[in-house]
SEKE-226703 format. One record per residue (C-alpha): residue in one letter; z, y, x. Coordinates in steps of 0.1 Angstrom, whole numbers, padded with zeros to 4 digits, always signed. Layout:
BEGIN
aZYX;...
//
This chain:
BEGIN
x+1536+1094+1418;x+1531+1091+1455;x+1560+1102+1477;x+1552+1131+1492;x+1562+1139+1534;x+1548+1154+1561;x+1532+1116+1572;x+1519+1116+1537;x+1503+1151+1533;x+1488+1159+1575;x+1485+1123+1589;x+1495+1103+1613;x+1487+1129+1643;x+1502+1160+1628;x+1533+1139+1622;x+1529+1129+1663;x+1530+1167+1673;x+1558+1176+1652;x+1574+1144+1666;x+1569+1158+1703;x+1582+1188+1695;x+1617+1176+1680;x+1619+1152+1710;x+1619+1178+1731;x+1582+1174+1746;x+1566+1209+1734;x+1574+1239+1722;x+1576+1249+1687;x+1558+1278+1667;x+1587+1295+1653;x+1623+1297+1657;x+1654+1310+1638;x+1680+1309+1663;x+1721+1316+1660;x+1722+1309+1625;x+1746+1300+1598;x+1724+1275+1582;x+1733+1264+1545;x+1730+1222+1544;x+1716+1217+1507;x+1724+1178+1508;x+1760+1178+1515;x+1771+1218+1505;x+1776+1225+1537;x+1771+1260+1555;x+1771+1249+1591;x+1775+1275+1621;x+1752+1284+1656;x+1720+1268+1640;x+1687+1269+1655;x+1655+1260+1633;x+1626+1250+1653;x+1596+1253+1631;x+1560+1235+1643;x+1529+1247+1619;x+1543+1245+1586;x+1576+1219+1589;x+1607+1217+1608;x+1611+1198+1638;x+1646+1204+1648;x+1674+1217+1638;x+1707+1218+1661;x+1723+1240+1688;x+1703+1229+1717;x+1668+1239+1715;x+1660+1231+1755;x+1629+1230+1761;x+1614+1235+1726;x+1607+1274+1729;x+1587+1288+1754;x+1572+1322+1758;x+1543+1317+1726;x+1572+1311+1703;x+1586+1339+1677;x+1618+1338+1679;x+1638+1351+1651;x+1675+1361+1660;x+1699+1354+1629;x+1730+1361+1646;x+1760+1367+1613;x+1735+1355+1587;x+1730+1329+1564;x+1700+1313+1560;x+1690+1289+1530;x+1661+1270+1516;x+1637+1288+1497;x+1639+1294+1457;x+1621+1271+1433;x+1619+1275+1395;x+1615+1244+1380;x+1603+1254+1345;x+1583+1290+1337;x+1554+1300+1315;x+1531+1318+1338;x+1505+1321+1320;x+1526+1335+1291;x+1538+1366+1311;x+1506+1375+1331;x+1472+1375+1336;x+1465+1370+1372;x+1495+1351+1396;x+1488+1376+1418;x+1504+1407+1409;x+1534+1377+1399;x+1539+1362+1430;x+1538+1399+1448;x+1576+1404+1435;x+1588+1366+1432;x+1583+1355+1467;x+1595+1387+1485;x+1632+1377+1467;x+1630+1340+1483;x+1611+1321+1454;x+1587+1297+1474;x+1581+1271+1447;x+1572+1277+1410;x+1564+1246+1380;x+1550+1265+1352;x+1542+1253+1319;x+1505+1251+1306;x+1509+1249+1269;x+1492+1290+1266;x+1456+1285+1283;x+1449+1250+1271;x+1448+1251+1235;x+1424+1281+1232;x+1403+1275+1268;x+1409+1233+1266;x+1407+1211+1296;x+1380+1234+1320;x+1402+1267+1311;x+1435+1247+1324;x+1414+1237+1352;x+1408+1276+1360;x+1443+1283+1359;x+1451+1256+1377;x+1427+1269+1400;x+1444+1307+1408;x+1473+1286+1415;x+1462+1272+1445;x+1455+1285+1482;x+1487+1307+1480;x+1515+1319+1498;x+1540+1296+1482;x+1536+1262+1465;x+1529+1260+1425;x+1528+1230+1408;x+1523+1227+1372;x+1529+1204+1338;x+1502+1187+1316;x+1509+1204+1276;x+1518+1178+1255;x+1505+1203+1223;x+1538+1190+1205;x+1555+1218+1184;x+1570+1226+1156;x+1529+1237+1140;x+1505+1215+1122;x+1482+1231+1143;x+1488+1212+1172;x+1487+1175+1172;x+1492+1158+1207;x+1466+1165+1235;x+1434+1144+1239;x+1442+1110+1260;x+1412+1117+1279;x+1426+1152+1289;x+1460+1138+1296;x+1444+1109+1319;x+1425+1136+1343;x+1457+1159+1342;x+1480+1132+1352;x+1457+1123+1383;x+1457+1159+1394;x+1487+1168+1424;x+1494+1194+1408;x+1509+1183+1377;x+1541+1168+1382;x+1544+1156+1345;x+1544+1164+1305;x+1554+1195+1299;x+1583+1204+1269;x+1580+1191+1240;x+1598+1196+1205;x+1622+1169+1197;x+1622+1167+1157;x+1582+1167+1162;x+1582+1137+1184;x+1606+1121+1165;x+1584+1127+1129;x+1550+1112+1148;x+1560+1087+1173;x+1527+1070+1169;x+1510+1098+1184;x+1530+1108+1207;x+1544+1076+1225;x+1509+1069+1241;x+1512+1103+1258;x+1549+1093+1271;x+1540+1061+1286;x+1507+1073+1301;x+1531+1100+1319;x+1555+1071+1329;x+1533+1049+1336;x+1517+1073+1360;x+1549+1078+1379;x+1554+1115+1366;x+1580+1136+1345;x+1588+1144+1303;x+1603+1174+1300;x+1625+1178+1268;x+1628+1203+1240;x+1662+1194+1224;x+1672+1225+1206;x+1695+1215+1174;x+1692+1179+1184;x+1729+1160+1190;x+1742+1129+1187;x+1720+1100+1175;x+1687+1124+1170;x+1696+1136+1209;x+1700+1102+1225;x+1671+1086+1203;x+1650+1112+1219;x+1658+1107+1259;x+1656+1070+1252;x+1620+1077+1253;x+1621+1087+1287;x+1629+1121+1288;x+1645+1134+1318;x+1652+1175+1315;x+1657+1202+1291;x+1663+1235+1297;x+1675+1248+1255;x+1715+1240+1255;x+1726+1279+1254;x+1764+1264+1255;x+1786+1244+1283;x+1796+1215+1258;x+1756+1213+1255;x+1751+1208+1286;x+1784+1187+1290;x+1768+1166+1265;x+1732+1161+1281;x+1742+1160+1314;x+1763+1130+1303;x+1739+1111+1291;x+1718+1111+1324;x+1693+1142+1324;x+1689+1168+1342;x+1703+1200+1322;x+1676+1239+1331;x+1701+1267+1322;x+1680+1291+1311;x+1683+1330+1323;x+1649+1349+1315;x+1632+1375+1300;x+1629+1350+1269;x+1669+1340+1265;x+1699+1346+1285;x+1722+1315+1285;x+1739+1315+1321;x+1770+1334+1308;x+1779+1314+1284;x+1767+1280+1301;x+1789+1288+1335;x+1822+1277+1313;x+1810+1244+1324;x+1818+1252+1365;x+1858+1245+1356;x+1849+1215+1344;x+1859+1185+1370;x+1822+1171+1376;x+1794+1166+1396;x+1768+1198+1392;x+1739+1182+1414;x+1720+1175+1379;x+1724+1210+1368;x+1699+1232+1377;x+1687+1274+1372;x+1652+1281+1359;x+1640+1310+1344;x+1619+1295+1312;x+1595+1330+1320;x+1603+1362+1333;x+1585+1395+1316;x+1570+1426+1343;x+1598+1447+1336;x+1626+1423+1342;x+1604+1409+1375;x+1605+1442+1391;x+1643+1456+1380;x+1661+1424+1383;x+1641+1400+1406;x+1631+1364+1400;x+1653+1334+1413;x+1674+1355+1435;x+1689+1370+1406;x+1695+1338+1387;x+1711+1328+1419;x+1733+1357+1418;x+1743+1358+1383;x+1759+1321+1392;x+1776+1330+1414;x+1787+1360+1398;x+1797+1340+1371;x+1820+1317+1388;x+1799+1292+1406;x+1805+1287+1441;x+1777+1300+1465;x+1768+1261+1475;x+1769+1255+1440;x+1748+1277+1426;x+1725+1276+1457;x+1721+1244+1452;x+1708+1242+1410;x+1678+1259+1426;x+1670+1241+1455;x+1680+1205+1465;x+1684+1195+1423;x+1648+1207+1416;x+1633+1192+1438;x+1650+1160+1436;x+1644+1163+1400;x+1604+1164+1402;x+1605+1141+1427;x+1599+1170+1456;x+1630+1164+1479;x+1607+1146+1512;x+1592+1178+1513;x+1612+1210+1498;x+1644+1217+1488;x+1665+1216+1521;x+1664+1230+1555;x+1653+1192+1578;x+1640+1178+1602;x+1601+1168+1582;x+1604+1193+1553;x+1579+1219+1547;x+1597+1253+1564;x+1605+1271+1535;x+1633+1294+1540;x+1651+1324+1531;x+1679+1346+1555;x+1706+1362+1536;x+1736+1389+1543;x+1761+1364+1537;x+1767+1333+1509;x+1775+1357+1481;x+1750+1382+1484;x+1716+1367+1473;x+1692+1391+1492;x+1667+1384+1506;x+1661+1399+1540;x+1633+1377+1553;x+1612+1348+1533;x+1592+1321+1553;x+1570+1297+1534;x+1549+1272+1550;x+1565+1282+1584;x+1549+1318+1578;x+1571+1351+1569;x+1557+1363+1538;x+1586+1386+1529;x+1608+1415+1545;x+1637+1433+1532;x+1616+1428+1496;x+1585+1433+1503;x+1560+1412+1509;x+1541+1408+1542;x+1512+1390+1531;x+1490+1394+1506;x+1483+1362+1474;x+1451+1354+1469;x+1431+1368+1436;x+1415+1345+1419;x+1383+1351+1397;x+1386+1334+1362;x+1352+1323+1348;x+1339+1342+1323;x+1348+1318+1298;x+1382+1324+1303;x+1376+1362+1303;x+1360+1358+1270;x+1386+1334+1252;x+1394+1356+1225;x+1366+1357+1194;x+1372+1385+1171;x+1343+1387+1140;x+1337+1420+1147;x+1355+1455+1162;x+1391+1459+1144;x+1391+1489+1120;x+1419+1505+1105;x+1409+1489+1073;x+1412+1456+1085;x+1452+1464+1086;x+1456+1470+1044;x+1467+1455+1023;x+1446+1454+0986;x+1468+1463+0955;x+1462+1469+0918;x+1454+1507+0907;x+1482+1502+0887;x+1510+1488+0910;x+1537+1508+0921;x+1549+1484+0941;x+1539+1448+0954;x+1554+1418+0968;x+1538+1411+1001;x+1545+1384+1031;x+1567+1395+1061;x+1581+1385+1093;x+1615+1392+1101;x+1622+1390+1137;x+1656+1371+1138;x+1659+1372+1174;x+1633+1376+1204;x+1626+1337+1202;x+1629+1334+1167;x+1611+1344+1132;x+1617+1340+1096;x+1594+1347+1067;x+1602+1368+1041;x+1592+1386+1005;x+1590+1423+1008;x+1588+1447+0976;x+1569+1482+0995;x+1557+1508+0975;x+1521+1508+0974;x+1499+1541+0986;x+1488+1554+1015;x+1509+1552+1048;
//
């Protein structure tokens, strides 16, 4: 995977005008002036900032701005607040909790989200490679970055049997996917002869394998990351995430609509170690719990609220992310050649946002956004992805039984939790209900 900077991305004289601009020889777009500016690398929340802002990076950041604003630059006055890098969630299932990013991104970015990674595994088993490529598609051109993970189609179903190499091959080329996404341990472990091709393809192409390593410990877990897996975001407990983090990945505590581990996961902040491997991501969040609770904003502050120091928690969804995918030379921290994504705050323990630039634009204010996303029309093939034989009638909902049955055994699911199901024999009384 090719390093990604500003030189990389805009060229050699876009890199020259930003250049002129921190040396002092023009004047920037956009400043943020008098701030208390939080330093993602070292945990540092350093006083009288300015942020000088040219297009969509920063060119300076100190106390002396000179000559660097003029009269055509909006300047933003943070006098007594604190201003961070923006949000990024480093694993979500965006196509599992929506149907178009842009009613989504309406509510994450105006709380300081500017960078989702979102799984794929929903579109591409029933669309297949062109319906990813659609989604793909309403992903792009908006107000804050998204990136995205090839699906492995490893899970615990017989169903699904490892994604076409082909498929992988053209996924892995795309920018946009920054690896495999999660895949089920035990599974991997049963096949390896079908799955190992797709795990060196991704290595070999520079790019990430996300884990799945619910229930796996000891031998099972480290025979698994030995393959080259390098996150997961299941432990639900701190000696879980003691134990992975020990063995050299990068630990996802998970607080979402799906499950709710961060309480019992922040035991782990009394423990006497290094946290820059530790990192918040929401695994999906649901409408409801989008507009009530907020997005990464509120996973910041439920850290924080759990016992995590503001840097700390600030931090697990920043700087580790996006060192993690491999996204630090351009997002993550407030610098000198990094993409200007940033977010002003009251003060280091209260996570709201009061203005959101991405890209060097403002997109939010006081939580609401300023500009629009962009809608995205899906083909009609992925409009028309679900086949039904015919209309549903309320006959298609029975369930035959003999004349002479007063009751039958019948099949059942029995919802153990909101993640998990068990089947089950039912005796119901037979008749009309």
């Amino acid at each position: 995977m090719k390093r990604l900077s500003l030189l990389s991305i805009e060229g050699i004289e876009k890199t020259k005008e930003l250049m002129d601009v921190t040396l002092g020889n023009n004047a920037c777009d956009l400043a943020v002036v008098n701030a208390t500016v939080f330093n993602s690398y070292t945990g540092e929340f350093l006083e009288n900032c300015d942020v000088l802002i040219k297009g969509k990076w920063i060119a300076y950041i100190g106390s002396d701005p000179n000559d660097r604003i003029d009269q055509d630059t909006k300047v933003i006055d943070a006098s007594g607040k604190i201003v961070i890098p923006g949000f990024i969630d480093g694993h979500t299932h965006l196509a599992d909790m929506l149907y178009n990013p842009y009613e989504f991104l309406r509510f994450a970015m105006a709380g300081g989200t500017t960078t989702i990674i979102t799984e794929t595994i929903e579109p591409y088993p029933i669309c297949g490679y062109e319906g990813l490529a659609d989604f793909l598609a309403s992903l792009k051109e908006q107000p804050i970055k998204l990136f995205a993970t090839a699906p492995p189609m490893a899970s615990t179903s017989r169903e699904v049997n490892g994604i076409p190499g082909d498929d992988l091959k053209k996924l892995l080329a795309r920018d946009d996917i920054l690896g495999l996404g999660e895949s089920y341990w035990s599974n991997i472990m049963n096949r390896p002869d079908t799955f190992l091709p797709h795990f060196r393809e991704t290595l070999m192409s520079g790019k990430k394998l996300e884990g799945h390593t619910a229930g796996a410990k000891g031998d099972k877990l480290m025979a698994y990351l030995a393959l080259g897996v390098s996150s997961c975001h299941e432990p639900i407990k701190a000696e879980e995430v003691l134990e992975r983090l020990r063995l050299g990945i990068h630990v996802m505590a998970r607080e979402g609509s799906i499950r709710r581990d961060l309480e019992a996961i922040s035991e782990i902040k009394d423990a006497n170690i290094d946290f820059r491997r530790l990192i918040l991501a929401s695994d999906g969040v649901g409408p409801i719990d989008l507009v009530e609770r907020g997005y990464m904003e509120y996973l910041v502050q439920k850290a924080i609220d759990y016992g995590f120091k503001p840097a700390t928690a600030i931090q697990m969804a920043t700087i580790n992310v996006a060192e993690y995918f491999q996204l630090d030379g351009i997002i993550g921290g407030i610098a000198p050649g990094k993409l200007a994504d940033m977010v002003i705050i009251p003060d280091p323990k209260n996570i709201k946002a009061e203005l959101v630039i991405s890209n060097g634009k403002i997109i939010a204010k006081d939580g609401s956004p300023v500009v629009s996303p962009r809608k995205h029309d899906f083909s009609s093939a992925s409009l028309n992805s679900v086949r039904l034989p015919g209309p549903l009638k309320p006959s298609d909902f029975s369930l035959p039984a003999p004349d002479d049955c007063a009751k039958v055994k019948v099949r059942v699911i029995d919802l153990i939790t909101e993640l998990v199901t068990k089947g089950k024999s039912n005796r119901i009384q037979t008749g009309i209900f």
